[in-house]
C-alpha positions in Angstrom: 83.8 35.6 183.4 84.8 35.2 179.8 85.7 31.6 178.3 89.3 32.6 178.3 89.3 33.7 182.1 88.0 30.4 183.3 90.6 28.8 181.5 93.3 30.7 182.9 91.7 29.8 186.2 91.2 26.1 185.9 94.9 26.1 184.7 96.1 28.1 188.2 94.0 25.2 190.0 96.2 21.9 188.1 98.4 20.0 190.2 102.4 20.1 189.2 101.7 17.2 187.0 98.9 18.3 185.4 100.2 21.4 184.5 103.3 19.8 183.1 100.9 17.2 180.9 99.1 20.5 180.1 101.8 22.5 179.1 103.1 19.7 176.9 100.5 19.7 174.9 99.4 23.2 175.1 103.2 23.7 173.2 102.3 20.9 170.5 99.2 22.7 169.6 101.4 25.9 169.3 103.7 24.0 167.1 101.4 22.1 164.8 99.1 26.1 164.5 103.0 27.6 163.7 103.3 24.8 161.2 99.8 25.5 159.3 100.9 29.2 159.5 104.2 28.5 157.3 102.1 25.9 154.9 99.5 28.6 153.9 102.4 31.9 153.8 104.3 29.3 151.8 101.4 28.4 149.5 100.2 32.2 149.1 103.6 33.2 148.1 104.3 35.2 151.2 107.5 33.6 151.5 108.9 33.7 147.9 110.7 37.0 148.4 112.5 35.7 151.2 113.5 32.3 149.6 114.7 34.2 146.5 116.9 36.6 148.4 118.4 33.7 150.8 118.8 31.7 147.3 120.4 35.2 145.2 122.5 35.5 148.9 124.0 31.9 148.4 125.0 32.4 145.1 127.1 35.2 145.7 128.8 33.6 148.5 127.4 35.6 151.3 126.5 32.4 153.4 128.1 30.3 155.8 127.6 26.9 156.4 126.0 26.0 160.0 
């Protein structure tokens, strides 16, 4: 059984309230990995292209506010 399949089956075996603790955090961990994902496209410029056209966008009035 592979690491990941005795996860999955230690999660099927947690009580309602476990689960919930576990899916709480199981979501932050998502959220802070998503986070570190943006930080390091941001930093290697991945994300200029976008910023410049969303920028060049609101310039010429193509926006509208939220």
């Amino acid at each position: 059984m592979t690491e990941v399949e005795q996860i999955e089956d230690r999660v099927r075996k947690l009580s309602p309230s476990e689960f919930a603790e576990f899916r709480t955090w199981f979501r932050e961990q998502e959220w802070k990995e998503w986070d570190r994902q943006i930080e390091r496209d941001s930093k290697s410029g991945k994300l200029k292209a976008l910023a410049e056209k969303a920028l060049a966008d609101h310039a010429a009035g193509r926006t509208t506010p939220i």
